[in-house]
Structures are given as structure tokens and as C-alpha cells.
N, C-alpha and C positions, 0 to 999 in steps of 0.2 A: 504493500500500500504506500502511496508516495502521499508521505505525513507534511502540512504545510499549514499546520494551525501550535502557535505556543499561546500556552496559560498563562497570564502573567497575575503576579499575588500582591499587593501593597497591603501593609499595618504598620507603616512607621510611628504613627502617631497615633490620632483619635479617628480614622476613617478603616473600614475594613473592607477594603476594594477587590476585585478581581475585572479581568479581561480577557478574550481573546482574539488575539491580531494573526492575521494570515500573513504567509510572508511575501508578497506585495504589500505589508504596510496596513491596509484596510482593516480597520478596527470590526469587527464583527459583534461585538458584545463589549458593554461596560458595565460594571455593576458597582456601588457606591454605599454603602450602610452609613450612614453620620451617627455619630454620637454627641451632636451639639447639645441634645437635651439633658443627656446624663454628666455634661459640665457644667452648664450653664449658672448654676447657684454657686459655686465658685468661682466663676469669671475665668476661667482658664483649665485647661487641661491638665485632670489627676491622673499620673502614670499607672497605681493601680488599677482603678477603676477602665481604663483605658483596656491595658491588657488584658483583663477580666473578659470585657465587651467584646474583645478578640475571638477568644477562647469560645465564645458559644456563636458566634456570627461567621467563623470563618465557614464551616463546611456549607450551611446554606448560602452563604454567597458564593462560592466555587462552583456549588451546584446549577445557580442561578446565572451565571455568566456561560458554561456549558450548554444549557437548555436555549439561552435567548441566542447564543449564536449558532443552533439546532447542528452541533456538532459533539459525538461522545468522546472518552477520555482514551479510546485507541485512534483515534483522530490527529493527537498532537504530538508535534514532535517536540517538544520540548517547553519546561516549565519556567519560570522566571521568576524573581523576588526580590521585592527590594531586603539589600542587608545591611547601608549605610547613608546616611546619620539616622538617628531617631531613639527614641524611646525604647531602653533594653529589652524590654517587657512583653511591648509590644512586636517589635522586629522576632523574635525569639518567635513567636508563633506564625507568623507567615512562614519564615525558616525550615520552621518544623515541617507545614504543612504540603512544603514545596518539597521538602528530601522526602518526606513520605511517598509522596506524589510521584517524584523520581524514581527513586529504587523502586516501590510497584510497578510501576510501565518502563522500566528499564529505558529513562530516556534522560536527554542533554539535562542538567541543570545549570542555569545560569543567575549571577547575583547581582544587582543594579544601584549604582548608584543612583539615590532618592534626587540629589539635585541635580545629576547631569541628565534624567532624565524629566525635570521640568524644561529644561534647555529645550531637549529633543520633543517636548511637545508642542513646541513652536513650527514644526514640518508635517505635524498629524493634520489629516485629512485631506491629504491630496494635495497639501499649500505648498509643496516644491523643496527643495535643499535646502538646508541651512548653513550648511557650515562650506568656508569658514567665519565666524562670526565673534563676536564679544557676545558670549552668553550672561546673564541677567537674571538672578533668581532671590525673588521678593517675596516672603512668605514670613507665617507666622515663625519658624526656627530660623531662620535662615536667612543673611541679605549678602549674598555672592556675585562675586563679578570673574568669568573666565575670559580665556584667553582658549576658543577651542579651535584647533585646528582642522578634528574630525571628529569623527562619533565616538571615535574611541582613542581620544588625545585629547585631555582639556588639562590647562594651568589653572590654576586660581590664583586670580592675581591680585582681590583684593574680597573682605569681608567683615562683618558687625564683630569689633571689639567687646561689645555687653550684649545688650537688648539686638533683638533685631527689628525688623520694622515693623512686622507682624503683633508680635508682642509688643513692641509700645503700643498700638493700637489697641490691644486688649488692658493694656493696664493706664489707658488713658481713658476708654470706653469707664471703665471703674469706677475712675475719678470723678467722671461724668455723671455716675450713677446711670449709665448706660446697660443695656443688654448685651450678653456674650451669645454670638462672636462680636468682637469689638470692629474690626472692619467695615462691615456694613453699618453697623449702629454710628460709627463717628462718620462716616460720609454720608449717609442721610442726617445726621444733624447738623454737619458743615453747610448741606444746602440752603439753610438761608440764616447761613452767619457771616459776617465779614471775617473775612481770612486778614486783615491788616488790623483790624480790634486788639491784638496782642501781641506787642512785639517779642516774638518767640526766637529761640539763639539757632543757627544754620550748624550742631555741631561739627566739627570735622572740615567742614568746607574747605577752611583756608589751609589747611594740612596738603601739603605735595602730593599724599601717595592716594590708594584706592579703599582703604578703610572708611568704616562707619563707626557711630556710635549715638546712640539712643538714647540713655540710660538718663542723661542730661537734662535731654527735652521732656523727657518724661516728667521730672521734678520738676520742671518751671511751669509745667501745665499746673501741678500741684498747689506751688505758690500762686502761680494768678488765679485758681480757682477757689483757692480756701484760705488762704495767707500764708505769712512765713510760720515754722513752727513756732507754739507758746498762747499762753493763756486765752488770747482771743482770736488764734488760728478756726476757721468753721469746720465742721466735722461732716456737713455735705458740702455742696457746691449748690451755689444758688442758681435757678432754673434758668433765670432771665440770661447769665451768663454762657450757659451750654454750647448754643449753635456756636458763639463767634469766639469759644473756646477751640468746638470742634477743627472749626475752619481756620486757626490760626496754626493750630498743629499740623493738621494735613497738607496744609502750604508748605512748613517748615519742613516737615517730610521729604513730599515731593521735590520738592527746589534741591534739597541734598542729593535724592536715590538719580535726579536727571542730570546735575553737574557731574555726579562722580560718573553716571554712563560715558557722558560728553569727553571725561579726563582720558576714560579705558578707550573709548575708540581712538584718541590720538594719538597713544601709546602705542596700541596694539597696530595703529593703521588701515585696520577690521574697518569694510563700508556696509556691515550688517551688523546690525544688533539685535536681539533673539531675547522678549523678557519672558520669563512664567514666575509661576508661584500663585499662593492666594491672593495678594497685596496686586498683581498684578493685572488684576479687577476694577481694580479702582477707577473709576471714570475720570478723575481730576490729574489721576500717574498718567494713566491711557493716553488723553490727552494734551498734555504738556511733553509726552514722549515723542508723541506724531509731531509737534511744534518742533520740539529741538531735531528731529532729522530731517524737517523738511529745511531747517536754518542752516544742516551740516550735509544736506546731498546724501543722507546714506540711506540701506533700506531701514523699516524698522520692522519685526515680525512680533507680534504679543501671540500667546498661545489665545487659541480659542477659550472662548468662554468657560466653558464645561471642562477643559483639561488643565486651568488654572489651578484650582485648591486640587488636591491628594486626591488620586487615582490610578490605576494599574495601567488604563491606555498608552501612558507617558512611557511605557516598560516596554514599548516595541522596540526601545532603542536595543534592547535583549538582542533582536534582529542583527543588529549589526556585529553585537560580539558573536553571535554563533559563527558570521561570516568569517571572524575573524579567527577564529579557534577557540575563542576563551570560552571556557567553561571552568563548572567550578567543581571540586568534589565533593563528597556528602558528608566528611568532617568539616566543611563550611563552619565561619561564625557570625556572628552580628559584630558591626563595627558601630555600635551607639554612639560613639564622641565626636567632637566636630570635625568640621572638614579638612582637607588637609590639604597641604600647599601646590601638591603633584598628585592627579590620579590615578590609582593601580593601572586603573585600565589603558594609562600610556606605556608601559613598561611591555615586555612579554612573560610576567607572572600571570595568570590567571587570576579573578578578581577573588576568587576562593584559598588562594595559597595565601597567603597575607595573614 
């Protein structure tokens, strides 16, 4: 049987995804479990709770992404997973369920980096090559800037010192006494704030290299929406305040994650720039994005909609390593910690020896 269908598995985080992509590329099935409502009262993602939600979500979503793409499990040639960055917990059980997967149907396993295939979701659906590009990846963990040459060649060449942009968002949304997820909540309250109501600090800007940091603006949201700490610091933030709190952060934001793109393409020389992530949603980034490359001649690609936040679709880039040999073997581990300066999968280690 000529096998031309891989599984691909996401649980880095708080989503329990699966996929399957034919290899032309064509997504065939996407399936997505959120767990927004089991964080929600704590405005942020609990790691156990998280993995917990795994653990009983996974098999019927594998199930459900096999069914919707009316393809069975001798079908595929090969399973996929993300094994880095994320949540131990959680990564540990997609893991699992992919070497399971593997050693029963005696096929390829392959492990995937979680943000270089936000990159590669920027060429899902038929939208053309990407590389070579400055990849871009704006999410709630994660605010990365590569240098990718190919699907399976990326540098990282610059990323969030503390907070990333995602999570300030969430723990500004807080401040706000806002709803989690914080993303959406502080862009619908941005819209009908003044973004210039608050002079909020650009941090990192005026710094040479491609680093961020967050951790700053975060606090100064704090002090303009409740005071400085001490006796008659406020313990909410007052409502009249909100929008043009919103919209003074999400400026500050943006104006940071579009300068530093603007730094990486003149570095790298890259006339593409490639964003994903959830943060990459955002309608006010979207557009100030499209601004700055139509100011600088170059393409710009955001991923589609739908392949923006956590999902297994983004893991066709799988595709490319089988082309390329990499596979992993089934003493595979999770690599939970953060990114790292060079990725395996430029080397010819296999993304599992490591």
C-alpha cells in the first residue's frame, strides 16, 4: 500500500490537537480540544491541570482527526509530535501517544519543533514557499525571531528575555480585571481606547540587538492603572480607565514586536517575513505588519487564521524532515525548556538523539 497520510499530535501547552496532512501538504483533518474554560479562573494556564486534560482528551481526538479525514490508522505512514518547548507534562503525553502509535504500526516517528512549526504555518494551505524568510513567532510562551534558511535550518536570532508577548497580554488582561484569554479581551477593549492616553515605555527598543522584554510594561500598566505600590495604591483598576489602558499597551506592544521584525530583516537581508503564533491574530500587529512591509518592499506572510494559536496542522513541516531523513527513535524525550540558539534540526543529528 503506498502510505501518504502522517498523524501529526500537539499538547504543548493547554490545546490537545491532532491532524492529518497528506504528503502534498493538504491538511485533511484538524482537530483542536481548548481548555480555555478549565483556566480561565486563574487567568493563565495550570500545568497540572493542563496535562491532566491531556490525558483523557488525547485518544478521542486522534480518533476524531482519523474519522474527519475518513482515512484509518494502516493509512499512515508516519506519526508526528510536537517534543519542544512547552509544558513537561503536557508534551510527555503527546510523546507517549505518538511512540505508542509508532511501535504498533511499525512506522516513521518524527518530533517537531513547537515554534518552527508556527513559522511553517505560514505556507499551509496552498499559500506557496516560504523560506527563505525571517520567521516570527508571537505567542502566548514564546516571542522569536529566526533567521530560517529552510524547513529544516533555522537560527534564532533573537527572543523574550522574561514575559513574552502573549503572556503580558494575559497578565495585563488581569490587571484589567479582564477575561482569560487575555489577547482577545485587551484588543476588544483597546477598541475604543486611545492608545496615546498612556505614555507606556517601548522596552528594548533602543537596544542594538533582536531581544525583547515585557516584564517592564507589564508593571507600568500596573502603576497607571492602580498607583504606585503603598497605602493608597487601588486594588482594582477603575473601569473608566480600561479601554485606553488597553490600547496604550497594545500600541507599546506592537510598535516593539514591528521595529524588532524591521531590525531582523536588515540583518538577515530576508525580503520575507513569515509571522505565527496566537499574538499573531491580533488585528492592530496584522496591520501595522502589512504597513511596515509595504514601507520596506518585502513580502509579508501571517499564518492563516485558524493555524495561528496551537494546533497539529503547523506539524506538516514533519513532511519535510521525513524528506530529509530525520527521524527520531522511540527513546525520544520532551525538551520542555526554552529555545535555543541553533536548531537540532540544522545539524544531521536526528531531532530525537539530542
Amino acid at each position: 500500500m503506498n502510505r501518504r497520510h502522517l498523524l501529526a499530535i500537539e499538547s504543548s501547552c493547554d490545546e490537545t490537537a491532532s491532524a492529518v496532512i497528506r504528503d502534498d501538504g493538504k491538511i485533511l483533518s484538524s482537530i483542536v480540544a481548548s481548555q480555555d474554560q478549565l483556566h480561565a479562573e486563574f487567568g493563565g494556564v495550570v500545568p497540572e491541570i493542563a496535562s491532566r486534560a491531556h490525558v483523557t482528551r488525547i485518544v478521542p481526538v486522534l480518533s476524531s482527526a482519523l474519522d474527519a479525514a475518513g482515512i484509518s490508522r494502516t493509512d499512515l505512514a508516519a506519526v508526528a509530535v510536537t517534543s519542544e518547548p512547552g509544558l513537561v507534562g503536557s508534551l510527555l503525553v503527546g510523546l507517549t501517544a505518538a511512540k505508542t502509535l509508532a511501535m504498533c504500526l511499525d512506522i516513521p516517528l518524527v518530533t517537531v519543533n513547537h515554534i518552527e512549526a508556527h513559522v511553517y504555518a505560514c505556507g499551509l494551505d496552498e499559500q506557496g514557499p516560504i523560506f527563505p524568510c525571517v520567521g516570527f513567532v508571537v505567542s502566548g510562551g514564546h516571542t522569536s525571531l529566526y533567521d530560517c534558511v529552510s524547513a529544516v535550518d533555522f537560527r534564532l536570532i533573537g527572543g523574550t528575555t522574561d514575559d513574552a508577548a502573549g503572556e503580558a497580554f494575559d497578565k495585563v488582561a488581569r490587571i484589567l480585571g479582564l477575561p482569560y484569554p487575555g489577547g482577545p479581551s485587551v484588543a476588544a477593549a483597546a477598541e475604543s481606547g486611545n492608545p496615546r492616553a498612556f505614555d507606556m515605555p517601548r522596552p528594548m527598543l533602543k537596544n542594538p540587538g533582536l531581544d525583547f522584554s515585557f516584564s517592564g510594561l507589564k508593571t507600568a500598566v500596573l502603576y497607571a492603572a492602580r498607583g504606585v505600590p503603598g497605602p493608597e495604591q487601588l486594588s482594582e483598576t477603575p473601569v473608566d480607565r480600561v479601554p485606553d489602558l488597553a490600547a496604550s499597551f497594545q500600541a507599546a506592544v506592537v510598535d516593539v514586536l514591528v521595529q524588532k521584525a524591521r531590525r531582523a530583516l536588515k540583518q538577515t537581508r530576508h525580503r520575507r517575513l513569515c509571522v505565527g503564533g496566537g499574538v499573531a491574530a491580533n488585528r492592530h500587529l496584522r496591520d501595522q505588519l502589512t504597513a511596515m512591509a509595504q514601507q520596506e518592499n518585502i513580502e509579508l506572510r501571517i499564518a492563516p487564521l485558524k493555524y495561528c494559536t496551537d494546533n497539529a496542522a503547523m506539524a506538516a513541516i514533519a513532511w519535510e524532515y521525513l524528506r530529509a531523513g530525520r527521524t527520531a527513535d522511540l527513546d525520544a524525550d520532551v525538551l520542555p525548556g526554552l529555545v535555543r540558539r541553533r536548531s537540532p534540526h540544522a545539524t544531521s543529528a536526528s531531532p530525537g538523539s539530542s
